[in-house]
C-alpha positions in Angstrom: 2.1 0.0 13.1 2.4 -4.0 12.2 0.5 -6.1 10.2 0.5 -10.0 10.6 1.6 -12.0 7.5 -2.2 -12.3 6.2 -3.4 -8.6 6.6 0.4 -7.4 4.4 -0.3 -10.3 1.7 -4.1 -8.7 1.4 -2.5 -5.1 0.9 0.2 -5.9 -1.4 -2.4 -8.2 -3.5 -0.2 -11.9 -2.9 -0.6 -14.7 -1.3 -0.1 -15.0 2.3 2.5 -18.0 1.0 4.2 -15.3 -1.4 4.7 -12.7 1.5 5.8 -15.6 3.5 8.6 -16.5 1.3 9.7 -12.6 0.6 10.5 -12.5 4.4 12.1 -15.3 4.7 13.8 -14.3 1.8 14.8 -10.6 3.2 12.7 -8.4 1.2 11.2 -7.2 4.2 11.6 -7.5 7.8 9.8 -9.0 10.4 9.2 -9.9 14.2 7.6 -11.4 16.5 4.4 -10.3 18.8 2.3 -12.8 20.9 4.4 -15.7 18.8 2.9 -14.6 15.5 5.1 -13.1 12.9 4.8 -9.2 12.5 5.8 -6.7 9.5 6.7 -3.4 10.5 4.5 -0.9 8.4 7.4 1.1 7.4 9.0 -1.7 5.9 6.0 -3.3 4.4 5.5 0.4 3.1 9.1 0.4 1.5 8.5 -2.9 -0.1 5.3 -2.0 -1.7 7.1 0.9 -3.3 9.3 -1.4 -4.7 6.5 -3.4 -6.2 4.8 -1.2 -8.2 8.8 0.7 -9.5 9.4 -2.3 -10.9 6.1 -3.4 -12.6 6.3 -6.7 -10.3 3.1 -5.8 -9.4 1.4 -7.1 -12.3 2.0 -10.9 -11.3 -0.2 -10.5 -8.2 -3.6 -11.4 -8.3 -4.9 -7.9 -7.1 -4.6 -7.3 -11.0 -7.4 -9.4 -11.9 -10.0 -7.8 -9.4 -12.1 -4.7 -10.0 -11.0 -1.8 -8.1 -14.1 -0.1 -7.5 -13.9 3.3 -6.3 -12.2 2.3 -2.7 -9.2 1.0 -2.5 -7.5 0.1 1.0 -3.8 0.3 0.7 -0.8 0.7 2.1 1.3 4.7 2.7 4.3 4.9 1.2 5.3 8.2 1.6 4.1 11.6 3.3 5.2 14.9 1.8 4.4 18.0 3.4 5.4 21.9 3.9 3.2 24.6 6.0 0.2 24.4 4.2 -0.3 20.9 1.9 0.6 17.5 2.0 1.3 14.8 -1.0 0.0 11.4 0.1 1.5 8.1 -1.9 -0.3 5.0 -1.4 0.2 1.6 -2.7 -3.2 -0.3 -3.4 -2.6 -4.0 -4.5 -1.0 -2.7 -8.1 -2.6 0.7 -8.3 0.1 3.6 -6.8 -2.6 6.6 -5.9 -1.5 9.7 -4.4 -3.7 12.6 -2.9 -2.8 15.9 -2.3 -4.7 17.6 0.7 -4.4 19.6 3.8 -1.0 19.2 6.0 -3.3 19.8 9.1 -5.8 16.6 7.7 -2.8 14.7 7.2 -1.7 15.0 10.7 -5.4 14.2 11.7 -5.4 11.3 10.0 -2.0 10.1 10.9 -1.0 9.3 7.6 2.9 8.0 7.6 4.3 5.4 6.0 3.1 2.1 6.9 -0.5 3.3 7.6 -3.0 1.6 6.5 -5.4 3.7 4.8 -8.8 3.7 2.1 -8.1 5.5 -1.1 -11.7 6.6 -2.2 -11.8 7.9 -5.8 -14.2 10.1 -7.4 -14.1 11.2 -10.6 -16.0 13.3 -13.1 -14.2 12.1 -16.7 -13.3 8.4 -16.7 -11.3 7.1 -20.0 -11.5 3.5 -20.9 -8.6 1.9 -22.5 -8.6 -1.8 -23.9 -6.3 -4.0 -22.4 -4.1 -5.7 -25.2 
């Protein structure tokens, strides 16, 4: 999977100009396809991880926008053994991770670099103030 410039800026929650400049600066790789410039999910997946471990996340705009209760974001990483599978998912600042079946896993594709909707549903919900 690849994502144009545009569509990897709208995951990570930055500007396409901000995505721009972290390829050409090396953060992440990047090709070409049909003369547009292309981020290999698994990269753009490794990078995102790196966002949110370091708090850098909080300087992108995604932190300013309500999150509802779907989120599309980014896989970062797929654990799985016979029976379940651990999901990680980077969406804009928010890291989410969903345990579930290995076999829907598979179904679903999930692996890093996937693009995916994290849709939360919760019974308790606690409020904190921001400072």
């Amino acid at each position: 999977m690849e994502y144009r410039i545009a569509e990897a800026a709208e995951l990570l929650g930055v500007s396409d100009d901000t995505m721009r400049r972290w390829a050409d600066a090396g953060r992440v790789t990047t090709g070409v396809r049909d003369g547009r410039t292309v981020i290999p999910g698994a990269g753009l997946a490794r990078l995102a991880a790196t966002l949110v471990d370091s708090g850098e996340h909080a300087r992108t705009r995604a932190g300013s926008v309500s999150a509802r209760n779907r989120m599309t974001g980014l896989v970062t990483r797929v654990v799985k053994d016979a029976v379940m599978a651990q999901v990680e998912m980077v969406c804009g600042p928010y890291r989410m991770v969903s345990l579930m079946s290995a076999e829907a896993a598979t179904e679903l594709g999930l692996e890093p670099g996937v693009r995916a909707i994290a849709s939360v549903k919760a019974t308790n919900v606690v409020v904190e103030r921001a400072r």
